[in-house]
C-alpha positions, 0 to 999 in steps of 0.5 A, spaced: 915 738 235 911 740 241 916 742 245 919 746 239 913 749 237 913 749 230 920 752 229 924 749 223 932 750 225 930 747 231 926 741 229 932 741 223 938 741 228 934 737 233 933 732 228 940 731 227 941 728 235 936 722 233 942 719 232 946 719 239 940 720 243 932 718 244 927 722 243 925 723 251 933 724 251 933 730 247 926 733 250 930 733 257 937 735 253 933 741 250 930 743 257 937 742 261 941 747 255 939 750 248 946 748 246 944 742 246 941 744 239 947 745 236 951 742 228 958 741 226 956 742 219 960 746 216 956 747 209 952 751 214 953 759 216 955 759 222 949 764 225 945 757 223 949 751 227 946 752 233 940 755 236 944 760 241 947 762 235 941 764 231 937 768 239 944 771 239 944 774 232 937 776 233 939 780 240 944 784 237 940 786 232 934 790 238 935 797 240 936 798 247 930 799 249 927 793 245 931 789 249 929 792 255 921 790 254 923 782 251 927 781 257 922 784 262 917 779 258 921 773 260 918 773 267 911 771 265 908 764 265 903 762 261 902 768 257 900 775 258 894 780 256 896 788 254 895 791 261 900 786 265 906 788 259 903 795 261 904 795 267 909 791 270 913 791 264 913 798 261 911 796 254 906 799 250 902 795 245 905 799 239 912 795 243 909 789 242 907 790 236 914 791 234 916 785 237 910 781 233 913 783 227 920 781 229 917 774 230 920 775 237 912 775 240 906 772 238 898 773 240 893 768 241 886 768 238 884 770 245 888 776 244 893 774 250 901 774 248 907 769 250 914 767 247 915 762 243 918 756 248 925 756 246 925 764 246 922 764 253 927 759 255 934 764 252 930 770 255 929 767 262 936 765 262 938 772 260 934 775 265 938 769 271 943 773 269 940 780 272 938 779 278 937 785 279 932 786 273 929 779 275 928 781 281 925 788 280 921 786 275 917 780 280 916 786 285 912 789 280 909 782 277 907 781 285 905 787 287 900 786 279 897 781 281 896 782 288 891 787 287 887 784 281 886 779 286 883 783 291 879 787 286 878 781 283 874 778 290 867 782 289 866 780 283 867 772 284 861 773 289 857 776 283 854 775 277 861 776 274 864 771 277 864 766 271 868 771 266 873 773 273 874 765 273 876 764 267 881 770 268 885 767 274 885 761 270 888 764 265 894 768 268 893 762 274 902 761 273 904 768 273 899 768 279 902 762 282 909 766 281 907 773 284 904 769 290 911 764 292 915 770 291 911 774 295 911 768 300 919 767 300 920 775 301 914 775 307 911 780 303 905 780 308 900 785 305 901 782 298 899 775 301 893 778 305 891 781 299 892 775 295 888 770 300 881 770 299 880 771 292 885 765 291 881 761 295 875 762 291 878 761 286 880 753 289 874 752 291 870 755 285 874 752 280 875 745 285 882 745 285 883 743 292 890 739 290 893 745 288 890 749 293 893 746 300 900 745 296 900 753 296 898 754 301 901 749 305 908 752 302 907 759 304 904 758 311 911 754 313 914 760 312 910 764 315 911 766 323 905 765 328 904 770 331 903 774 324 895 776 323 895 772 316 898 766 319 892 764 321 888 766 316 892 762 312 892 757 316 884 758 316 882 757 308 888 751 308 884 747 314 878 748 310 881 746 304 884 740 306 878 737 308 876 738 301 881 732 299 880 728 306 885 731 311 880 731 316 884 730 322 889 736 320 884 740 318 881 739 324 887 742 327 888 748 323 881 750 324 880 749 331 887 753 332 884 758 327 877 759 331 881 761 338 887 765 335 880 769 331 877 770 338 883 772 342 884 777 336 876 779 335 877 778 328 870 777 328 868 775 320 873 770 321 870 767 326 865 766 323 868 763 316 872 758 322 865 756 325 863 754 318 868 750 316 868 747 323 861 745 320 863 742 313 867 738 317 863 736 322 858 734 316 863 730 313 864 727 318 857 725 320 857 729 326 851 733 323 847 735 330 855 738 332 854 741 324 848 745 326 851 748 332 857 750 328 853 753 322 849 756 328 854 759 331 857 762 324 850 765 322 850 769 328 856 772 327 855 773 320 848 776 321 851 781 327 858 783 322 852 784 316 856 779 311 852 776 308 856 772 303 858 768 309 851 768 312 849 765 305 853 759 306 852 758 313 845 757 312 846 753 305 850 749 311 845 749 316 839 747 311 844 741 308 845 738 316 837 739 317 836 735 311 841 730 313 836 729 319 830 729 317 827 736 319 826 737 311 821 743 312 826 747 316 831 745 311 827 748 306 827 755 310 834 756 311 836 753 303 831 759 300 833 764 305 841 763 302 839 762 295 835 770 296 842 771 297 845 768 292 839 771 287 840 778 289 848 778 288 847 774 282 852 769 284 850 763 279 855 758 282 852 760 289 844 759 285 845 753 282 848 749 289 842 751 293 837 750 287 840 743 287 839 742 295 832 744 295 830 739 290 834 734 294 829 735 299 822 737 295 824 730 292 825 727 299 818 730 301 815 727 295 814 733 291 817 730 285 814 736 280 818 741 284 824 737 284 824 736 277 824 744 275 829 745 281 833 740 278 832 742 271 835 750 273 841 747 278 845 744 271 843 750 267 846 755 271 853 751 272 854 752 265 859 757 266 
Protein backbone atom coordinates (compact mmCIF):
# COMPACT_ATOMS: atom_id res chain seq x y z
CA UNK A 1 0.00 0.00 0.00
CA UNK A 2 3.08 2.24 0.68
CA UNK A 3 4.71 1.67 -2.55
CA UNK A 4 0.79 2.43 -4.30
CA UNK A 5 0.43 5.41 -2.23
CA UNK A 6 -3.16 4.99 -1.66
CA UNK A 7 -4.50 4.42 -5.14
CA UNK A 8 -7.41 2.25 -5.40
CA UNK A 9 -7.30 0.47 -8.78
CA UNK A 10 -3.65 -0.14 -7.93
CA UNK A 11 -4.26 -1.41 -4.36
CA UNK A 12 -7.35 -3.71 -6.20
CA UNK A 13 -5.46 -4.99 -9.33
CA UNK A 14 -2.28 -5.68 -6.75
CA UNK A 15 -4.39 -7.46 -4.49
CA UNK A 16 -5.54 -9.72 -6.96
CA UNK A 17 -1.67 -11.05 -7.44
CA UNK A 18 -1.82 -12.37 -3.71
CA UNK A 19 -2.64 -15.18 -5.05
CA UNK A 20 0.47 -16.45 -7.15
CA UNK A 21 3.06 -14.25 -5.70
CA UNK A 22 4.26 -12.91 -2.15
CA UNK A 23 4.15 -9.44 -1.15
CA UNK A 24 7.89 -8.49 -1.63
CA UNK A 25 7.25 -10.31 -4.83
CA UNK A 26 4.76 -8.07 -5.93
CA UNK A 27 6.93 -4.90 -4.64
CA UNK A 28 9.77 -6.01 -7.16
CA UNK A 29 7.15 -7.06 -9.90
CA UNK A 30 5.67 -3.57 -9.87
CA UNK A 31 8.96 -1.84 -9.67
CA UNK A 32 10.36 -4.09 -12.70
CA UNK A 33 7.10 -3.38 -15.03
CA UNK A 34 3.44 -1.58 -14.35
CA UNK A 35 2.10 -4.33 -16.44
CA UNK A 36 2.63 -6.10 -13.79
CA UNK A 37 -0.94 -4.82 -12.47
CA UNK A 38 -2.83 -6.16 -14.59
CA UNK A 39 -6.75 -8.57 -14.44
CA UNK A 40 -8.19 -10.98 -17.19
CA UNK A 41 -11.55 -9.90 -15.69
CA UNK A 42 -13.91 -9.49 -18.21
CA UNK A 43 -16.65 -8.17 -16.13
CA UNK A 44 -14.08 -4.93 -16.03
CA UNK A 45 -13.89 -2.19 -18.71
CA UNK A 46 -11.07 -2.67 -20.44
CA UNK A 47 -9.53 1.01 -19.65
CA UNK A 48 -9.65 -0.43 -15.85
CA UNK A 49 -7.78 -4.11 -16.26
CA UNK A 50 -4.44 -2.76 -16.12
CA UNK A 51 -2.76 0.24 -14.62
CA UNK A 52 -1.20 0.81 -18.15
CA UNK A 53 -4.54 1.09 -19.52
CA UNK A 54 -5.75 3.64 -17.21
CA UNK A 55 -2.26 6.32 -17.56
CA UNK A 56 -2.71 5.72 -21.17
CA UNK A 57 -6.35 6.86 -21.19
CA UNK A 58 -5.27 9.65 -19.15
CA UNK A 59 -2.56 10.45 -21.73
CA UNK A 60 -4.63 10.90 -24.36
CA UNK A 61 -6.87 12.94 -22.97
CA UNK A 62 -3.87 15.81 -22.31
CA UNK A 63 -3.17 18.76 -24.62
CA UNK A 64 0.05 18.88 -26.17
CA UNK A 65 1.34 21.26 -24.22
CA UNK A 66 0.03 19.31 -20.87
CA UNK A 67 1.80 16.56 -22.09
CA UNK A 68 4.75 18.23 -22.77
CA UNK A 69 5.33 20.07 -19.18
CA UNK A 70 4.28 16.20 -17.35
CA UNK A 71 6.54 14.61 -19.10
CA UNK A 72 9.36 17.18 -18.23
CA UNK A 73 8.28 16.71 -14.84
CA UNK A 74 9.24 13.20 -14.68
CA UNK A 75 13.06 13.94 -14.29
CA UNK A 76 12.74 15.12 -10.97
CA UNK A 77 13.23 13.05 -7.72
CA UNK A 78 11.97 13.65 -4.35
CA UNK A 79 9.53 16.61 -5.53
CA UNK A 80 10.07 20.17 -6.70
CA UNK A 81 9.28 23.51 -5.68
CA UNK A 82 7.41 26.14 -8.21
CA UNK A 83 10.60 27.94 -9.18
CA UNK A 84 12.66 24.58 -10.46
CA UNK A 85 9.18 23.44 -12.60
CA UNK A 86 9.69 27.37 -13.98
CA UNK A 87 12.68 26.97 -14.86
CA UNK A 88 13.88 23.75 -15.91
CA UNK A 89 10.79 22.63 -17.07
CA UNK A 90 8.84 25.74 -18.51
CA UNK A 91 5.59 25.23 -16.19
CA UNK A 92 3.87 28.05 -15.15
CA UNK A 93 1.94 27.55 -11.79
CA UNK A 94 -1.54 28.19 -13.41
CA UNK A 95 0.15 24.61 -15.40
CA UNK A 96 0.62 22.97 -12.64
CA UNK A 97 -2.47 23.95 -11.13
CA UNK A 98 -4.09 22.29 -14.07
CA UNK A 99 -2.45 19.16 -13.50
CA UNK A 100 -3.33 19.17 -9.64
CA UNK A 101 -6.74 19.22 -10.93
CA UNK A 102 -6.58 16.51 -13.25
CA UNK A 103 -5.03 14.26 -10.19
CA UNK A 104 -1.88 13.95 -12.30
CA UNK A 105 0.18 16.04 -9.59
CA UNK A 106 0.15 16.82 -5.89
CA UNK A 107 1.51 19.61 -3.48
CA UNK A 108 2.71 18.82 -0.08
CA UNK A 109 2.14 20.81 3.29
CA UNK A 110 5.43 22.21 2.51
CA UNK A 111 4.26 23.76 -0.80
CA UNK A 112 6.44 21.40 -2.92
CA UNK A 113 5.13 19.18 -5.93
CA UNK A 114 5.87 15.49 -6.88
CA UNK A 115 4.03 12.71 -8.90
CA UNK A 116 2.42 9.89 -7.45
CA UNK A 117 4.97 7.19 -7.51
CA UNK A 118 3.26 4.91 -10.41
CA UNK A 119 2.47 7.90 -12.39
CA UNK A 120 6.16 8.74 -11.92
CA UNK A 121 7.35 5.61 -12.59
CA UNK A 122 4.76 5.62 -16.34
CA UNK A 123 6.30 9.19 -17.26
CA UNK A 124 10.01 8.14 -16.71
CA UNK A 125 9.53 5.31 -18.85
CA UNK A 126 7.90 7.64 -21.36
CA UNK A 127 10.65 10.14 -21.10
CA UNK A 128 13.34 6.80 -21.49
CA UNK A 129 11.73 6.59 -24.62
CA UNK A 130 12.76 10.33 -25.69
CA UNK A 131 16.02 10.69 -25.21
CA UNK A 132 16.44 13.67 -26.66
CA UNK A 133 13.91 15.41 -24.42
CA UNK A 134 15.47 13.33 -21.50
CA UNK A 135 18.50 14.71 -22.21
CA UNK A 136 17.64 18.18 -22.93
CA UNK A 137 15.72 18.58 -19.88
CA UNK A 138 19.03 17.08 -17.47
CA UNK A 139 20.82 20.08 -19.08
CA UNK A 140 18.70 22.46 -17.73
CA UNK A 141 18.07 20.21 -14.53
CA UNK A 142 22.21 20.46 -14.36
CA UNK A 143 22.63 23.53 -15.07
CA UNK A 144 19.60 24.71 -12.13
CA UNK A 145 21.16 23.57 -9.71
CA UNK A 146 24.47 24.08 -10.09
CA UNK A 147 24.05 27.77 -9.78
CA UNK A 148 21.55 27.52 -6.63
CA UNK A 149 24.38 25.54 -5.10
CA UNK A 150 27.04 28.34 -5.80
CA UNK A 151 24.48 30.83 -4.78
CA UNK A 152 23.77 28.89 -2.11
CA UNK A 153 27.67 28.77 -0.75
CA UNK A 154 27.48 32.33 1.09
CA UNK A 155 24.88 31.92 2.89
CA UNK A 156 25.81 28.11 4.42
CA UNK A 157 28.51 30.45 5.87
CA UNK A 158 25.85 32.76 7.80
CA UNK A 159 22.93 33.40 9.61
CA UNK A 160 21.00 31.71 6.68
CA UNK A 161 22.64 28.43 6.80
CA UNK A 162 19.87 26.44 8.78
CA UNK A 163 16.95 27.43 6.30
CA UNK A 164 19.98 26.74 3.16
CA UNK A 165 20.41 23.34 5.06
CA UNK A 166 17.19 22.39 4.82
CA UNK A 167 16.71 23.32 0.97
CA UNK A 168 19.87 21.11 -0.03
CA UNK A 169 18.35 18.48 2.09
CA UNK A 170 14.98 18.80 0.52
CA UNK A 171 15.83 18.73 -3.22
CA UNK A 172 19.31 16.79 -2.33
CA UNK A 173 18.13 13.67 -5.03
CA UNK A 174 17.21 15.99 -7.85
CA UNK A 175 20.93 17.64 -6.83
CA UNK A 176 22.44 14.05 -6.69
CA UNK A 177 21.00 13.90 -10.40
CA UNK A 178 22.35 17.17 -11.90
CA UNK A 179 25.74 16.29 -10.25
CA UNK A 180 26.27 12.69 -11.66
CA UNK A 181 24.93 14.04 -14.89
CA UNK A 182 27.06 16.86 -14.81
CA UNK A 183 30.11 14.50 -13.79
CA UNK A 184 29.20 11.68 -16.50
CA UNK A 185 29.44 14.62 -19.28
CA UNK A 186 32.51 16.18 -17.78
CA UNK A 187 30.62 19.23 -17.44
CA UNK A 188 33.53 20.90 -15.28
CA UNK A 189 31.95 24.46 -14.62
CA UNK A 190 28.77 22.76 -13.47
CA UNK A 191 31.04 20.41 -10.94
CA UNK A 192 33.27 23.58 -9.95
CA UNK A 193 30.35 25.24 -9.41
CA UNK A 194 28.66 22.77 -7.51
CA UNK A 195 31.71 21.34 -5.12
CA UNK A 196 32.11 23.64 -2.11
CA UNK A 197 28.38 24.13 -1.10
CA UNK A 198 28.20 20.15 -1.46
CA UNK A 199 30.82 19.69 0.56
CA UNK A 200 29.06 22.02 3.31
CA UNK A 201 26.45 20.42 2.91
CA UNK A 202 28.16 16.65 4.24
CA UNK A 203 29.97 18.45 6.48
CA UNK A 204 27.18 20.60 7.94
CA UNK A 205 24.74 17.86 7.68
CA UNK A 206 27.55 14.87 8.88
CA UNK A 207 26.68 13.00 5.81
CA UNK A 208 30.28 12.23 5.34
CA UNK A 209 29.10 8.31 3.58
CA UNK A 210 27.18 9.62 1.08
CA UNK A 211 29.87 12.41 0.43
CA UNK A 212 32.91 10.42 -0.24
CA UNK A 213 30.38 8.20 -2.46
CA UNK A 214 29.92 11.04 -4.53
CA UNK A 215 32.73 12.43 -4.75
CA UNK A 216 34.60 9.33 -5.17
CA UNK A 217 32.53 8.35 -8.25
CA UNK A 218 32.93 11.61 -9.82
CA UNK A 219 36.52 11.90 -9.38
CA UNK A 220 37.21 8.73 -11.11
CA UNK A 221 35.89 10.01 -14.14
CA UNK A 222 37.81 13.11 -13.98
CA UNK A 223 41.35 13.45 -15.90
CA UNK A 224 44.46 14.62 -13.64
CA UNK A 225 45.57 17.40 -15.01
CA UNK A 226 42.05 19.45 -14.81
CA UNK A 227 42.05 22.25 -12.19
CA UNK A 228 38.91 20.78 -10.25
CA UNK A 229 40.52 17.35 -10.18
CA UNK A 230 42.30 18.07 -7.49
CA UNK A 231 39.83 20.30 -5.77
CA UNK A 232 37.80 17.52 -5.79
CA UNK A 233 40.18 15.30 -4.61
CA UNK A 234 40.93 17.86 -1.78
CA UNK A 235 37.32 17.93 -0.22
CA UNK A 236 37.23 13.81 -0.81
CA UNK A 237 40.30 13.45 1.11
CA UNK A 238 38.95 15.79 3.99
CA UNK A 239 35.77 13.61 3.81
CA UNK A 240 37.41 10.56 4.32
CA UNK A 241 38.98 10.89 7.42
CA UNK A 242 35.38 11.90 8.79
CA UNK A 243 34.49 7.77 8.38
CA UNK A 244 38.15 6.60 9.34
CA UNK A 245 39.97 6.29 5.68
CA UNK A 246 43.06 7.93 7.22
CA UNK A 247 45.62 6.40 5.02
CA UNK A 248 43.98 7.40 1.55
CA UNK A 249 42.81 10.58 2.80
CA UNK A 250 46.51 11.38 3.72
CA UNK A 251 47.02 10.50 0.32
CA UNK A 252 44.67 12.74 -1.34
CA UNK A 253 45.62 15.82 0.58
CA UNK A 254 49.21 15.59 0.22
CA UNK A 255 48.65 15.20 -3.22
CA UNK A 256 46.29 18.14 -3.35
CA UNK A 257 48.51 20.40 -1.16
CA UNK A 258 51.34 20.05 -3.99
CA UNK A 259 49.12 20.42 -7.04
CA UNK A 260 47.90 23.96 -5.14
CA UNK A 261 51.27 24.88 -4.70
CA UNK A 262 52.39 24.33 -8.15
CA UNK A 263 49.09 26.06 -9.19
CA UNK A 264 49.50 28.98 -6.68
CA UNK A 265 45.75 28.45 -5.94
CA UNK A 266 46.44 30.08 -2.90
CA UNK A 267 42.84 29.52 -0.51
CA UNK A 268 43.21 25.84 -1.31
CA UNK A 269 46.34 25.79 -0.22
CA UNK A 270 45.44 26.86 2.86
CA UNK A 271 42.03 24.41 3.12
CA UNK A 272 44.63 21.52 2.10
CA UNK A 273 46.72 22.52 5.23
CA UNK A 274 43.86 22.52 7.25
CA UNK A 275 42.76 19.30 6.44
CA UNK A 276 46.26 17.94 6.90
CA UNK A 277 45.81 19.50 10.49
CA UNK A 278 42.39 17.69 11.30
CA UNK A 279 44.28 14.38 10.17
CA UNK A 280 46.92 14.93 12.24
CA UNK A 281 44.81 15.79 15.18
CA UNK A 282 42.90 12.52 14.89
CA UNK A 283 45.63 10.77 14.57
CA UNK A 284 47.43 12.13 17.88
CA UNK A 285 50.01 13.83 16.15
CA UNK A 286 48.91 17.15 17.73
CA UNK A 287 52.31 19.18 17.52
CA UNK A 288 52.23 18.36 13.48
CA UNK A 289 48.46 19.33 13.87
CA UNK A 290 49.77 23.10 15.11
CA UNK A 291 52.17 23.57 12.29
CA UNK A 292 49.61 22.68 9.62
CA UNK A 293 46.97 24.68 11.31
CA UNK A 294 49.56 27.16 11.28
CA UNK A 295 50.35 27.24 8.13
CA UNK A 296 46.56 27.58 6.93
CA UNK A 297 46.23 30.79 9.10
CA UNK A 298 49.01 32.31 7.48
CA UNK A 299 47.77 31.73 4.22
CA UNK A 300 44.35 32.52 4.95
CA UNK A 301 44.89 35.67 6.88
CA UNK A 302 47.30 36.89 3.58
CA UNK A 303 44.34 35.62 1.18
CA UNK A 304 41.64 37.69 3.62
CA UNK A 305 39.52 34.38 3.81
CA UNK A 306 38.29 34.69 6.85
CA UNK A 307 35.97 31.70 6.67
CA UNK A 308 39.07 29.60 6.39
CA UNK A 309 41.09 31.51 9.06
CA UNK A 310 38.00 30.69 11.46
CA UNK A 311 38.51 27.29 11.28
CA UNK A 312 42.21 27.29 11.23
CA UNK A 313 42.19 28.88 14.54
CA UNK A 314 39.28 26.68 15.96
CA UNK A 315 41.94 23.93 14.75
CA UNK A 316 44.86 25.66 16.31
CA UNK A 317 42.96 26.30 19.84
CA UNK A 318 41.48 22.58 19.76
CA UNK A 319 45.55 20.99 19.32
CA UNK A 320 46.83 23.46 22.12
CA UNK A 321 44.17 22.37 24.06
CA UNK A 322 44.88 18.59 23.53
CA UNK A 323 48.59 19.74 24.86
CA UNK A 324 47.83 21.42 27.99
CA UNK A 325 48.44 25.06 26.63
CA UNK A 326 44.87 26.05 27.64
CA UNK A 327 45.52 29.99 27.88
CA UNK A 328 46.71 30.14 24.36
CA UNK A 329 43.94 27.82 23.31
CA UNK A 330 41.61 30.06 24.56
CA UNK A 331 42.92 32.97 22.48
CA UNK A 332 42.83 31.37 19.51
CA UNK A 333 39.07 29.73 20.08
CA UNK A 334 37.62 33.20 20.88
CA UNK A 335 39.38 34.78 17.87
CA UNK A 336 37.51 32.02 15.56
CA UNK A 337 34.06 32.47 17.29
CA UNK A 338 34.50 36.44 16.53
CA UNK A 339 34.06 35.28 13.40
CA UNK A 340 31.55 32.98 13.44
CA UNK A 341 29.56 35.84 15.54
CA UNK A 342 30.00 38.47 12.90
CA UNK A 343 28.97 36.09 10.17
CA UNK A 344 26.09 34.97 12.15
CA UNK A 345 26.98 31.14 11.37
CA UNK A 346 25.21 29.50 14.49
CA UNK A 347 26.54 25.81 13.34
CA UNK A 348 30.42 27.56 13.39
CA UNK A 349 29.12 29.47 17.23
CA UNK A 350 27.97 26.51 18.78
CA UNK A 351 31.33 24.32 17.86
CA UNK A 352 33.52 27.10 19.25
CA UNK A 353 31.29 27.75 22.37
CA UNK A 354 31.48 24.26 23.22
CA UNK A 355 35.25 24.05 22.77
CA UNK A 356 35.99 27.18 25.20
CA UNK A 357 33.79 25.46 27.58
CA UNK A 358 36.07 22.28 27.17
CA UNK A 359 39.04 24.39 28.37
CA UNK A 360 37.15 26.73 30.96
CA UNK A 361 36.02 23.28 32.67
CA UNK A 362 39.88 22.12 31.98
CA UNK A 363 41.25 25.24 33.93
CA UNK A 364 38.77 24.85 36.79
CA UNK A 365 36.54 27.58 35.98
CA UNK A 366 33.59 25.46 35.98
CA UNK A 367 30.54 28.53 36.16
CA UNK A 368 32.14 29.72 32.90
CA UNK A 369 31.82 26.29 31.31
CA UNK A 370 28.28 25.80 32.70
CA UNK A 371 27.14 29.12 30.61
CA UNK A 372 29.17 28.29 27.53
CA UNK A 373 27.94 24.87 27.53
CA UNK A 374 24.49 26.21 28.31
CA UNK A 375 24.74 28.45 24.45
CA UNK A 376 26.58 25.60 22.58
CA UNK A 377 23.01 23.29 22.69
CA UNK A 378 20.89 25.99 22.27
CA UNK A 379 22.51 27.12 18.94
CA UNK A 380 22.71 23.56 17.55
CA UNK A 381 18.79 23.40 17.37
CA UNK A 382 18.38 24.54 13.90
Amino acid sequence: CQMLAGLPLAIELAAALVRQWTCPEIAIEIQRSLDSLASSMRDMPERHRSLRATFERSWDLLETHEKDILLKLAIFRGGFDVNAAQEIVGAQPTDLTTLMDKSLLRRNADGRFDLHPLIGQYLQEKLGQDLHQRQSTLEELSHYFARFLQGAESKLKSSQQPEFLERINKDFENIKSAWVFATENKYLDLIDQSLETLYLFFEGRSRFRDGVALFEAAWDGLDRGQHVYWRLALRLGALSYRVGEYDSSQNLLEKSLQSSQELAIRQEEAFAHYALGNLSYLRGNFELAVQQYQSSLEISQEEQASYQASQALNGLGLALYMQGEYAQAQNYLQDSLKIHQQAGDPWGKAIRYNNLALIAHARGQYADAKDLYAQSPELRQF
